[in-house]
C-alpha positions in Angstrom: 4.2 -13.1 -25.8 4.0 -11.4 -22.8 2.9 -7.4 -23.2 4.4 -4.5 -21.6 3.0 -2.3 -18.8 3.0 0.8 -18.3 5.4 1.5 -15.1 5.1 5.3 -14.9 1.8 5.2 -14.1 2.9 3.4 -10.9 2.3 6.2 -8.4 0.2 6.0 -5.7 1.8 4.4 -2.5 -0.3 1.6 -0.5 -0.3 -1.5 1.5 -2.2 -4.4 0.9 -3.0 -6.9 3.4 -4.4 -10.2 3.5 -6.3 -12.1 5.5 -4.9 -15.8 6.0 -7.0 -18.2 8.3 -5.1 -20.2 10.7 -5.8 -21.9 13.6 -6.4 -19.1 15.9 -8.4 -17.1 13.7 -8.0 -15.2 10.6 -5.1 -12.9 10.8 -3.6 -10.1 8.7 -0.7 -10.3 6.6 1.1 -7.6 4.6 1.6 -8.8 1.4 2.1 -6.2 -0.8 4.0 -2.6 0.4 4.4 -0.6 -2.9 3.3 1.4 -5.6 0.1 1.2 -7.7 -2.3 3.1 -10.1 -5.2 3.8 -7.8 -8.7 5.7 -9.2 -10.8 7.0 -6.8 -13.9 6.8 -8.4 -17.3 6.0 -6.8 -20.1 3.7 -8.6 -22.4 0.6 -7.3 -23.0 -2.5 -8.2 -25.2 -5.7 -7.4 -23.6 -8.9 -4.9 -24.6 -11.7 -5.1 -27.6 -11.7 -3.0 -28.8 -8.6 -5.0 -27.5 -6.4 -2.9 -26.3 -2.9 -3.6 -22.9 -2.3 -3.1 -20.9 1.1 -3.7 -17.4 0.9 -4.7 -14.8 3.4 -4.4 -11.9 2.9 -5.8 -9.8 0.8 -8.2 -6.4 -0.5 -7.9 -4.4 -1.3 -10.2 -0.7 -3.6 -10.0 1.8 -4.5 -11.9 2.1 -8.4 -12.0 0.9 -10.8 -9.5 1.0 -9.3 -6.3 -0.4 -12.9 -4.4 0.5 -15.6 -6.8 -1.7 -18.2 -6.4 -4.2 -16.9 -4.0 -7.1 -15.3 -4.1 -7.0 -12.2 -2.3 -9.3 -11.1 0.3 -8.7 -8.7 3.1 -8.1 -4.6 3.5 -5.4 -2.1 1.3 -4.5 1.1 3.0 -4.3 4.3 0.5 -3.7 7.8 1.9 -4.1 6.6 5.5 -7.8 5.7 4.5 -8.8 1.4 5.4 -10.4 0.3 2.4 -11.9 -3.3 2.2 -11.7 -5.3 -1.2 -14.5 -6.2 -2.5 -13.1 -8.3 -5.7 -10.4 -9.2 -6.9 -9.0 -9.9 -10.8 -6.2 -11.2 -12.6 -6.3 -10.6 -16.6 -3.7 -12.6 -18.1 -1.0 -12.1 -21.4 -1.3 -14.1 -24.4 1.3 -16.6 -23.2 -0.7 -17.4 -19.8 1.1 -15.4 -17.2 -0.3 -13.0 -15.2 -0.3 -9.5 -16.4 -1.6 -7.4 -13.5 -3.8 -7.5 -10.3 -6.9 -5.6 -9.8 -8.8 -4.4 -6.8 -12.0 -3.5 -6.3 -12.2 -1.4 -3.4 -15.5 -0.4 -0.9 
């Protein structure tokens, strides 16, 4: 059974981008260039050393935007370079992915 989502609230233009070590480095790869629920809302939270960390934003996408991977790297929203600080993948009752969610610094 896979659930429906919501596609109007779809509405915020970004790019998300990647970063994929090689052997010259880590480089940055565009992997996503579309539409997504983004909230702009500020709170903190502990790392795992204990550290504070303030979040600022959430983003939301339909599906999974990097299948497979875990995604690490920078999004771009309104011109601004965010860096993503997690990453989730919540799943539909029959197993397949059912968005991708971004915690954003």
């Amino acid at each position: 059974m896979k659930l429906p989502f919501p596609d109007w609230c779809l509405v915020t233009p970004i790019k998300v981008y990647a970063e994929v070590p090689g052997e010259d480095g880590v480089t940055n790869t565009l992997i996503f260039d579309g539409k997504c629920n983004f909230s702009e809302r500020s709170r903190t939270t502990l790392n795992e050393q204990k550290q504070v960390v303030e979040l600022t934003g959430k983003a939301l996408f339909k599906d999974d935007i990097y299948p497979g991977q875990p995604i690490k790297g920078y999004v771009i929203v309104d011109g601004i370079k965010r860096s993503i600080y997690r990453s989730r993948k919540p799943r539909n009752p029959d197993g397949t992915i059912y968005s991708t969610e971004l915690d954003l610094m």
